[in-house]
N, C-alpha and C positions, 0 to 999 in steps of 0.2 A: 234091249231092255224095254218092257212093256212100261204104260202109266196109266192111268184112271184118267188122266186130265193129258192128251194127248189128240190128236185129231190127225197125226200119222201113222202111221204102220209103224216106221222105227223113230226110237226114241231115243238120242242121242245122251251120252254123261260125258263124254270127252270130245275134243274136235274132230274133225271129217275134211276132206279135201274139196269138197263144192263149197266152205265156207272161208278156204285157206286165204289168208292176205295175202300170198306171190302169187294168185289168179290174175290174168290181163286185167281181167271185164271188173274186179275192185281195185285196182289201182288206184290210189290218190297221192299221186305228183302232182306237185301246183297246188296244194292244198295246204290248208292253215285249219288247225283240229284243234279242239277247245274242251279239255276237260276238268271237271270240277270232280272236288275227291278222289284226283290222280294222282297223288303218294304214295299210296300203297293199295294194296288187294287189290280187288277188281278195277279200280282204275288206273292202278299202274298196270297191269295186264291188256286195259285198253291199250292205252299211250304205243308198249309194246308191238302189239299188232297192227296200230296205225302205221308207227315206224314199218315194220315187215310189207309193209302197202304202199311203200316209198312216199307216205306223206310230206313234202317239203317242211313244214313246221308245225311243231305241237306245243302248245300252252298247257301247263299243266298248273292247276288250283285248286289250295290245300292250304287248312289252318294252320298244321304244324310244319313249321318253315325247315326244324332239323331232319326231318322225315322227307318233304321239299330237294332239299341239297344231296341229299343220299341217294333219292330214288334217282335223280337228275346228272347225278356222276355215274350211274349203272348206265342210263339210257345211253348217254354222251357216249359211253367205253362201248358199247355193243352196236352202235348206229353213228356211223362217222356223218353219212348224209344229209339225215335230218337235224336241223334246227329243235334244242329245246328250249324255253325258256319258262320261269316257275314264275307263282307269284302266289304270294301270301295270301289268305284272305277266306271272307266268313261268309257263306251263300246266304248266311242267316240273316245277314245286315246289311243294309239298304243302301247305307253309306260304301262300304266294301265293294258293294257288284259296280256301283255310280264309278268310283276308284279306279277298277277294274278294265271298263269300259274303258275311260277315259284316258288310262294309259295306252292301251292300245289303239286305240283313234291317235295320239302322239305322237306313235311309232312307225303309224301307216300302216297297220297290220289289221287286214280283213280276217273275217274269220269265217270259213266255207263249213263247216262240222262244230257243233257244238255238241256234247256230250253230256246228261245230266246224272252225273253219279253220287255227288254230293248227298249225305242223307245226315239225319240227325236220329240219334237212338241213345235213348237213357240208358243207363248201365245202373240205375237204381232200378234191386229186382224187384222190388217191391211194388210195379206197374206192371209186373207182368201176373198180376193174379186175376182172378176172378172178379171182382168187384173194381167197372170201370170209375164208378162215381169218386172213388177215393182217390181218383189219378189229381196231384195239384196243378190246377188249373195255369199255371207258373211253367210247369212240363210240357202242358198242352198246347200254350200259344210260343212253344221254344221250337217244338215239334212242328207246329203251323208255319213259323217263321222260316225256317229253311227247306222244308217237306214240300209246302205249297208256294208260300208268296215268294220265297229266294226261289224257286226256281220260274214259276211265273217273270220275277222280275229279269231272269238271267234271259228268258226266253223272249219275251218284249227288246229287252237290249240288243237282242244277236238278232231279229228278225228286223228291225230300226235301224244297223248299224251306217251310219251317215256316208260309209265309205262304199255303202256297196254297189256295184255296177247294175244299170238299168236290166232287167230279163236274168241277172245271176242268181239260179236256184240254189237254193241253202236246204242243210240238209239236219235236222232235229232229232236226236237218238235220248230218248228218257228210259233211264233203268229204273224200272218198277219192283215188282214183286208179285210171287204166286200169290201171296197172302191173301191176293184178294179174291180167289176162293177158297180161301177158309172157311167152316163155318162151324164151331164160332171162331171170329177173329181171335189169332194169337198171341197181338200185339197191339194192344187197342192206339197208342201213339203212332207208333210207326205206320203199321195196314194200313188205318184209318185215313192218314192224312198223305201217304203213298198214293190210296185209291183216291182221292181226292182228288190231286193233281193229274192221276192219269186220266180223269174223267174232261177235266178240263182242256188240258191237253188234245183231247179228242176232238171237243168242241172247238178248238181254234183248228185243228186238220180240215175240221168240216166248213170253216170260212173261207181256209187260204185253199189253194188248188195243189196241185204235188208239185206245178212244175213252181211256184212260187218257193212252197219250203216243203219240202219231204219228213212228213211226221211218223215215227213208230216208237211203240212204246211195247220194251220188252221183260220177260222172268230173265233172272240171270241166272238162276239156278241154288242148287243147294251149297253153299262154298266155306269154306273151312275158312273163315275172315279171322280177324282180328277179335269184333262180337263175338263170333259165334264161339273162339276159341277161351272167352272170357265165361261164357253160358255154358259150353260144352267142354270140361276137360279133357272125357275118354273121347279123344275123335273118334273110336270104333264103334261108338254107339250107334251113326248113323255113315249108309255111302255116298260119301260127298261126289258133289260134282268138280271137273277140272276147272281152274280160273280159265286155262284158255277156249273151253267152247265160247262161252258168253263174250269173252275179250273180242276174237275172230268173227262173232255173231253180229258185233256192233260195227266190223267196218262192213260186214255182206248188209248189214240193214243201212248203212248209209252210202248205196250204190242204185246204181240202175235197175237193176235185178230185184230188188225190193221196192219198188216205185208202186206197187200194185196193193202193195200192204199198209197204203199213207191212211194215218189217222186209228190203224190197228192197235190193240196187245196181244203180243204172242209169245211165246216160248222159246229161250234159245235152245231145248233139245230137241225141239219139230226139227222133222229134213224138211229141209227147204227145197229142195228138187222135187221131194212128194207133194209138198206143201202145192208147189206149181202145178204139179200135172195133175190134179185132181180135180177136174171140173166140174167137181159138186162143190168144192170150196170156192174156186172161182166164181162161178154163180152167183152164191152167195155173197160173196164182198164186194160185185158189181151190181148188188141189187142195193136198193135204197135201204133194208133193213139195218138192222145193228148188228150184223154178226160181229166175231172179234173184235167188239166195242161195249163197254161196261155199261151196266142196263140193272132192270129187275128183273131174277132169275124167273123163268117160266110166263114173263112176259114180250111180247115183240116190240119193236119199235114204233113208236108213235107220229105219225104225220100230224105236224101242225096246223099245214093248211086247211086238214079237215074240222078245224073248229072255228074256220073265219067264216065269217059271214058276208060271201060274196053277194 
């Protein structure tokens, strides 16, 4: 399948075998995986695929605790080997992430992956029209609140965590959104403060080194969620994408083999084998520019140095 917003040849809506979690080279035994917004949809499809990657243990966090214990008797019955363990709780709230941490620092449980799936999205349609100024300001700092700073805060805690071994690289997967080439934006809550974070995001890739914490930030794709199935009745309106490419996509992005892509957004329907062997993209993301990094369209990136006055 072809795409306008693609930078492959082929264009993936379902999974592929270079992305497969029972690959040697993404194995994650020995691992403790950390995902927020993994009770359902796409992060319980994570969760899944980390399992299939023989990850040792996955945390999985979620507001609704009956949603929690269901998705968590699925995993248990289909993955005897991995460890899971749930825990309630609001990425939105500062007190909750503090909480969070704090239990697992109690438990002795490091945590090698952390996973940002967590999102906040109004279900009042009434922000998604044309006219951003009417959005209540109420919505917007609820939207900021777990969109940007809950995950900013979730990310500061997982990169600090007091337990972690001197040289043990960590590994940072932020589920974003295409939306951020929309134009115009869709979703002025949502886009907005998605783009936000993965801007940020970027900027801390560009501090730490990969082998400190391995950053990507990716589209998950078009997915028949919960939203969307509240937004969209006739699922035939549009051809979704499967949950498991993006599931599959997040443990190939938190592996060796994507080490190359630290501090990126990409697409989980790019091939990632074309994505490598193209050394005009390579090039390009070994150059100082901004490629696959959020910027102003039809401008390059800007060297700071050149406005010091040496």
């Amino acid at each position: 399948m072809s795409s306008p917003l693609t930078v492959t040849t082929t264009y993936h809506t379902d999974t592929y075998p270079a992305i497969s979690p029972t690959n040697p080279s993404l194995n994650q035994s020995g691992k403790t995986i950390l995902i927020t917004g993994g009770g359902s949809g796409i992060g319980f499809e994570i969760a899944r695929s980390f399992a299939k990657a023989s990850a040792t243990r996955i945390v999985i966090v979620s507001r609704r605790s009956a949603v929690l214990d269901d998705s968590a008797a699925k995993l248990r019955n289909e993955f005897e080997t991995t460890e899971f363990i749930t825990r309630q709780g609001d990425i939105g709230s500062d007190e909750s992430i503090t909480s969070l941490w704090e239990f697992l620092y109690s438990q002795n449980i490091f945590v090698h992956v952390l996973v940002l799936n967590a999102v906040y999205v109004s279900e009042d349609s009434s922000i998604h029209g044309n006219d951003t100024l009417s959005i209540e300001q109420a919505k917007l700092m609820k939207a900021m609140e777990t969109n940007f700073g809950g995950n900013f805060h979730m990310s500061a805690k997982f990169v600090k965590q007091a337990l972690r071994p001197a040289g043990q690289q960590l590994h940072l997967i932020n589920v974003s959104t295409g939306g951020i080439h929309a134009h115009p934006v869709p979703d002025a809550l949502y886009v907005t403060t998605k783009t936000a974070f993965t801007s940020l995001i970027g900027r801390i890739a560009d501090e730490r080194s990969v082998k400190d914490v391995q950053i990507i930030s990716f589209h998950p794709g078009l997915l028949y969620s919960e939203g969307a199935a509240r937004t969209f009745h006739d699922k035939s309106l549009f051809k979704w994408d499967s949950f498991e490419l993006p599931a599959n996509f997040a443990v190939w992005a938190a592996s060796p083999e994507a080490s190359w892509l630290h501090g990126r957004f990409v697409w989980a329907h790019w091939d990632v084998t074309e994505l490598k062997a193209d050394l005009r993209i390579q090039k390009l993301v070994e150059g100082k520019g901004g490629y696959l990094k959020l910027g102003v369209e039809g401008l390059g990136s800007i060297d700071a140095s050149a406005f010091l006055n040496n």
